[in-house]
C-alpha positions in Angstrom: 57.1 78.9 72.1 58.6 78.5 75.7 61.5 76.8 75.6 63.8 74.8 78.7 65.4 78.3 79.3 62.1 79.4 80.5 61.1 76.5 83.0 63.0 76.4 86.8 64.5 73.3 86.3 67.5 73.6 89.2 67.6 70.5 91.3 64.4 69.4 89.7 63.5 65.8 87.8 63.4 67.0 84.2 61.7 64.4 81.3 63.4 65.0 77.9 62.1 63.4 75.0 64.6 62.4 72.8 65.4 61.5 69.5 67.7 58.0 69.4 66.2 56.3 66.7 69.4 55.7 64.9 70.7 52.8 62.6 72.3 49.6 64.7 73.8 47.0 62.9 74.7 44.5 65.4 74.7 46.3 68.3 76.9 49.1 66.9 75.7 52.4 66.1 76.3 53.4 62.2 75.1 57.1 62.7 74.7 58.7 65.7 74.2 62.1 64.4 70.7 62.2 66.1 72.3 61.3 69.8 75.0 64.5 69.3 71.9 66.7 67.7 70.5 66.2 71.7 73.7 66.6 73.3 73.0 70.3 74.3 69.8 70.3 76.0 71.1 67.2 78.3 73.7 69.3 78.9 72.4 72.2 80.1 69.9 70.7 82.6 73.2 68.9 83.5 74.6 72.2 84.4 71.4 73.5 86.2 71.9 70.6 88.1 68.6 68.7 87.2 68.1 65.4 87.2 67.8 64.1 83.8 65.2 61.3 82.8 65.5 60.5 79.1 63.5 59.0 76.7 63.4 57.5 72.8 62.0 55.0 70.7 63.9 52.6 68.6 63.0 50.9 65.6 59.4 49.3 65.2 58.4 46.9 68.0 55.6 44.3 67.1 56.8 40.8 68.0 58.7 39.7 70.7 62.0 39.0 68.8 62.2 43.1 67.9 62.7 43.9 71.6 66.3 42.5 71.5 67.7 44.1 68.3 65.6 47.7 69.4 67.0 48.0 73.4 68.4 51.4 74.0 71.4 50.0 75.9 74.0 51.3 73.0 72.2 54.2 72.7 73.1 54.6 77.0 76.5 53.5 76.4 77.5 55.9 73.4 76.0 58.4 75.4 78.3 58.0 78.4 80.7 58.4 76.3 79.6 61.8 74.8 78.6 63.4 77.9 82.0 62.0 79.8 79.8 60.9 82.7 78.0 57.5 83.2 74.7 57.0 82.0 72.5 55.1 83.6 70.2 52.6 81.7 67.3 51.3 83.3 65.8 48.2 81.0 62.5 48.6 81.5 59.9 51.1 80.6 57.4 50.9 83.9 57.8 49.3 87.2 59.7 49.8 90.8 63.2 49.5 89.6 62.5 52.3 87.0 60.5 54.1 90.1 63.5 53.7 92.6 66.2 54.5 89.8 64.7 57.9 89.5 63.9 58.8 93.0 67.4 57.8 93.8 69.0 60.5 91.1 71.6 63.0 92.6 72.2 66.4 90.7 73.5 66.0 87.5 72.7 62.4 87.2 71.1 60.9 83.7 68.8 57.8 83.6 67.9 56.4 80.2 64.5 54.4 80.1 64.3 51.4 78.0 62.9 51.8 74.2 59.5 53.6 74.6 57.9 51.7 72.0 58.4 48.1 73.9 54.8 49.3 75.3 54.0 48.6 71.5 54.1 45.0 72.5 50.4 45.3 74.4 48.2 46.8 72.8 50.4 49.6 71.2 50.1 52.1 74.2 53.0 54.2 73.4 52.2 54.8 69.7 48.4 55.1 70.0 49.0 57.8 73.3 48.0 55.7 75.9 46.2 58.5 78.3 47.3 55.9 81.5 51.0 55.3 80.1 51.4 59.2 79.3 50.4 59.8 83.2 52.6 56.9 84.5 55.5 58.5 83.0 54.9 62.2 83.9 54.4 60.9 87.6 58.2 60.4 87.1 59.1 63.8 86.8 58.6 67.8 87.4 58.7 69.6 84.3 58.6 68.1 80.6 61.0 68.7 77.4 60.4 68.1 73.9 63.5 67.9 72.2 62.4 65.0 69.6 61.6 66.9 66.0 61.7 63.4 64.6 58.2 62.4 66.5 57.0 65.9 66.5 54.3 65.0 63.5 53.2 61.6 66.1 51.3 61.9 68.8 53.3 59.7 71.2 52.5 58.9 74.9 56.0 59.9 75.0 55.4 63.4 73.5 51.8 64.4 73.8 50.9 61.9 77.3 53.3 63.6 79.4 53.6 67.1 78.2 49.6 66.7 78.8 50.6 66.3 82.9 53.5 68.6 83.5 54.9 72.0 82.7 56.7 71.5 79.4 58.7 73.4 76.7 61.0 72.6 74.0 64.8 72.0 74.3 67.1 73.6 71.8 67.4 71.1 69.0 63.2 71.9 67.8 64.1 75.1 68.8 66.6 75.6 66.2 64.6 72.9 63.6 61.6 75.7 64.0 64.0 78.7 63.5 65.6 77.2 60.1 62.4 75.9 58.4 60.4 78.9 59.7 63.1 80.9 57.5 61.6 78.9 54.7 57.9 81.0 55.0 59.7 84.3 53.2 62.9 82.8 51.5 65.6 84.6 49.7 65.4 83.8 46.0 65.9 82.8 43.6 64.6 79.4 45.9 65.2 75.9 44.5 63.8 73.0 45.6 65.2 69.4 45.3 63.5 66.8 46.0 64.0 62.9 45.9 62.9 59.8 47.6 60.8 57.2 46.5 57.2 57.7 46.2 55.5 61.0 45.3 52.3 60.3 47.7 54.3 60.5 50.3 54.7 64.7 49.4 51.7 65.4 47.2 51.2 68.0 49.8 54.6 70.0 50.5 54.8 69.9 46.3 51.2 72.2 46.3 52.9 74.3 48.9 56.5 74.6 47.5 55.5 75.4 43.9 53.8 78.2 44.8 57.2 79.2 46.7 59.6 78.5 44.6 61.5 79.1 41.6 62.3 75.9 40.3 61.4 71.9 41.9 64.0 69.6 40.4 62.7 66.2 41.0 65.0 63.0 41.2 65.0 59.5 43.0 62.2 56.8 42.3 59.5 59.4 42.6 60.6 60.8 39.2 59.4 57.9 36.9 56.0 58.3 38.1 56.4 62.0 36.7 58.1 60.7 33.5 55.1 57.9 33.0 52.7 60.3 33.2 53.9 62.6 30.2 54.3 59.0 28.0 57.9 58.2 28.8 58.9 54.1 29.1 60.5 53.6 32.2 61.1 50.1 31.7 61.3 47.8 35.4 61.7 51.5 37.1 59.9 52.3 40.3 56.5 53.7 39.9 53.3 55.1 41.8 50.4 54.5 40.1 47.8 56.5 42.6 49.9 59.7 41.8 50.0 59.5 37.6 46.7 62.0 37.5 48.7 64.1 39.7 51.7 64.3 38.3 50.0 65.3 35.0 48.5 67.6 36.4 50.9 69.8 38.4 53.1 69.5 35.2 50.6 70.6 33.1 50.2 73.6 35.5 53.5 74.6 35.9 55.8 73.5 32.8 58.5 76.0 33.3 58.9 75.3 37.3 59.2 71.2 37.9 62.4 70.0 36.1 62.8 66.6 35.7 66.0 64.1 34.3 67.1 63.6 31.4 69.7 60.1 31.9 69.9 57.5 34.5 72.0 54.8 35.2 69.7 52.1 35.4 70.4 47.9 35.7 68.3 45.0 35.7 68.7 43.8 39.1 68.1 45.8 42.4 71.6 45.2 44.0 75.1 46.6 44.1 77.1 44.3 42.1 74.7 44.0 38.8 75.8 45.7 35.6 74.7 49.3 34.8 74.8 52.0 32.2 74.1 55.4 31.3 71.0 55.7 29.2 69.0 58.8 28.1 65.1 58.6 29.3 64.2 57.9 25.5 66.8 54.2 25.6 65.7 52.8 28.8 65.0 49.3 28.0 61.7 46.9 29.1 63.9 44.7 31.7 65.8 48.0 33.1 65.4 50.3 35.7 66.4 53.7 36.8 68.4 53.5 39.9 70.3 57.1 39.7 69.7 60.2 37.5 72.8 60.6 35.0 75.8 62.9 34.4 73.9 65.0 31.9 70.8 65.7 34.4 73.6 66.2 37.8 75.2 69.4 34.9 71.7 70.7 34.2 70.6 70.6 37.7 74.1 72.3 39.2 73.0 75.1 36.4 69.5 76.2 38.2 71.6 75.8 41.8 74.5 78.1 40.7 72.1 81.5 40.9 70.1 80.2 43.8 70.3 82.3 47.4 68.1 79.6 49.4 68.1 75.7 48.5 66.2 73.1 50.4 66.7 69.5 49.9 64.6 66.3 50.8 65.1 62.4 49.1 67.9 61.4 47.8 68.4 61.4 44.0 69.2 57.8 43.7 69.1 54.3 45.1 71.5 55.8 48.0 71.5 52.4 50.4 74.2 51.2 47.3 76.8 53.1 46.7 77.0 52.6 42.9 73.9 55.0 42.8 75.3 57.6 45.3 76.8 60.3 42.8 74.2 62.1 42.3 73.5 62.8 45.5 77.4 63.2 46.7 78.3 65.5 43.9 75.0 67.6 44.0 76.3 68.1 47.7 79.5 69.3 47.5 78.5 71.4 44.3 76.3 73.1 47.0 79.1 73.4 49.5 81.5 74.2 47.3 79.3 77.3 45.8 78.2 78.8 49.4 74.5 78.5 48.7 72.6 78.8 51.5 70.9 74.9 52.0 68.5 73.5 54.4 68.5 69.3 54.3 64.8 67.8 55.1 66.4 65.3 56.8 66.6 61.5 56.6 68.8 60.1 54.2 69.8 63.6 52.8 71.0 64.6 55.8 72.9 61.0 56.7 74.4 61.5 53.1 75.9 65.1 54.3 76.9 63.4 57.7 79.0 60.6 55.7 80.6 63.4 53.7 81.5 65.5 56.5 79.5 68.1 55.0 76.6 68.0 57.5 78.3 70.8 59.4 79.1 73.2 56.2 75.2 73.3 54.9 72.9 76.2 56.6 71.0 73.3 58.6 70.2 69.3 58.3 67.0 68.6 59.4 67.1 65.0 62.0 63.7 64.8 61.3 62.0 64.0 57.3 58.9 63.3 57.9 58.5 66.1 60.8 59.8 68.9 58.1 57.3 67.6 55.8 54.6 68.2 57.7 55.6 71.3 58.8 56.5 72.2 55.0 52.6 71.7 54.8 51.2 73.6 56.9 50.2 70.5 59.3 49.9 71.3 62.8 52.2 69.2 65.0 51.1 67.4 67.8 54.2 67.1 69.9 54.3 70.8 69.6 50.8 71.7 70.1 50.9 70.2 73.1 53.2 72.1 74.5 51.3 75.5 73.1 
């Protein structure tokens, strides 16, 4: 895979596609893990002297009120303040101040282009890979970098559009995404997999791939009641997919002694922070109730398969991690990881913010920026935004 090391970017107009989709809460940025993940690829074309052009989405865009709350311009300003230079942000995504901004550069200069996906608002151009768009924006530069593993699974005129028009390669943040899950092809064992989140759907595929690999899938988060419903367990109010019950049964059915799932929750009757809750075990969940966090008893039989482990990858959160009355799960599990030295790769998303608000994102093996992406690739999916640049 060539990667920005191999291209002659000196003095030359370099694209990056970045990944900035962070949260904002009223114009302030909650995590910006994602915009420090980039740092060092800007850099370096900094320090060949290149000028930098970059590029993100934000958000979703598909009114005209989402453009406001999804502009880039904190992303610009946080980023001056990271790289200790200015950053300058150009609010539009096409046109003749965008044109003159970049042609007027020096060495060393960044430019950050308005939210990619406000081209969303006609016609969806930037998600559907607009062949025009994709051109447009290649005619901005010389050579083209990848450095988004968030949208590498998404075929982007961002991503695929101009790496279709110009020399391209990857910066170093896929690069070391690729090296970290690629370890994950022949892992050290005994391997554990954990795996949370909501629906099961959603990774039907990686959990026919990672069974086969592993030693032990320890399920948690809203995607375990479907399991539990599908051996005859009442789940009360709990969350539930219905189009994944057969297969549930199924994969259970086939492998008893590898898929572990809880044995207590804490579960309320309302979907908030404040409401009651208790400890129940999976047999005392009542009708009105549901499972919002798996239990003490479950976190001690889980930490049990993870004490022998040599490689541990993680993706979903075990509970309803948004409130934090249903973090501990997830927290403890963590540090009980940390804490034991065993080797972990995060799958990203809220797994990886949960490591980043523990200050423990920097003492696992690698956290993934990109959930979806490591899916994917856990699958055996080819990637766009990669293929492209094959």
């Amino acid at each position: 895979m060539k990667t920005v090391k191999d291209l002659k970017i000196d003095k030359k107009v370099v694209l990056i596609r970045c990944d900035f989709n962070v949260p904002i809460k009223n114009k302030k940025i909650m995590d910006d893990t994602r915009i420090v993940e980039s740092l060092e690829t800007i850099r370096y074309c900094i320090k060949k002297k290149a000028k930098v052009v970059l590029f993100s989405h934000l958000g979703r865009i598909k009114e005209k009120k989402d453009l406001a709350k999804n502009t880039l311009e904190p992303i610009a300003k946080r980023l001056s303040e990271l790289l200790n230079q200015e950053v300058i942000f150009i609010n539009e995504t096409r046109g003749k101040k965008l044109e003159d901004a970049v042609k007027n550069l020096k060495e060393g200069e960044v430019l950050c282009v308005e939210n990619t996906r406000y081209e969303d608002l006609d016609g969806k151009k930037e998600s559907t890979n607009d062949q025009e768009l994709g051109a447009y924006w290649a005619s901005l530069g010389d050579y083209f970098i990848n450095d988004a593993f968030g949208t590498i699974h998404r075929a982007h005129a961002s991503n695929v559009g101009i790496a279709s028009h110009l020399e391209s390669a990857v910066g170093f943040l896929i690069e070391k995404e690729l090296k970290a899950l690629s370890s994950l092809n022949r892992p050290k064992k005994p391997f554990v997999v954990i795996l949370g989140g909501a629906k099961v759907h959603d990774k039907i595929g990686v959990i026919e791939k990672l069974v086969l690999k592993a030693d032990y899938l320890l399920i948690g988060g809203g995607m375990a009641f479907t399991f539990l419903q599908s051996e005859g367990y009442q789940i009360g109010n709990s969350l539930i997919d219905y189009d994944s019950l057969d297969f549930c049964h199924e994969i259970l059915k086939k492998y008893p002694e590898k898929i572990l799932l809880p044995l207590d929750f804490r579960v309320s009757k309302e979907f908030n922070n404040k409401a009651k809750s208790r400890v129940v075990d999976i047999t005392e969940i009542e009708d009105d109730e549901m499972g919002l966090d798996i239990g003490p008893k479950t976190i001690k039989i889980y930490e049990q398969y993870l004490k022998d482990a040599k490689t541990v990858l993680w993706n979903g959160p075990l509970g309803v991690y948004e409130f934090t009355k249903y973090r501990k799960s997830t927290e403890e599990i963590l540090k009980y990881l940390v804490d034991e030295n065993i080797s972990t790769i995060l799958g990203g998303g809220d797994t990886t913010s949960a490591a980043t608000s523990l200050n423990l994102k920097d003492k696992v093996t690698h956290a993934s920026t990109g959930g979806g992406a490591t899916l994917e690739y856990l699958e055996g999916k080819k990637l766009p935004g990669l293929e492209a640049i094959k």
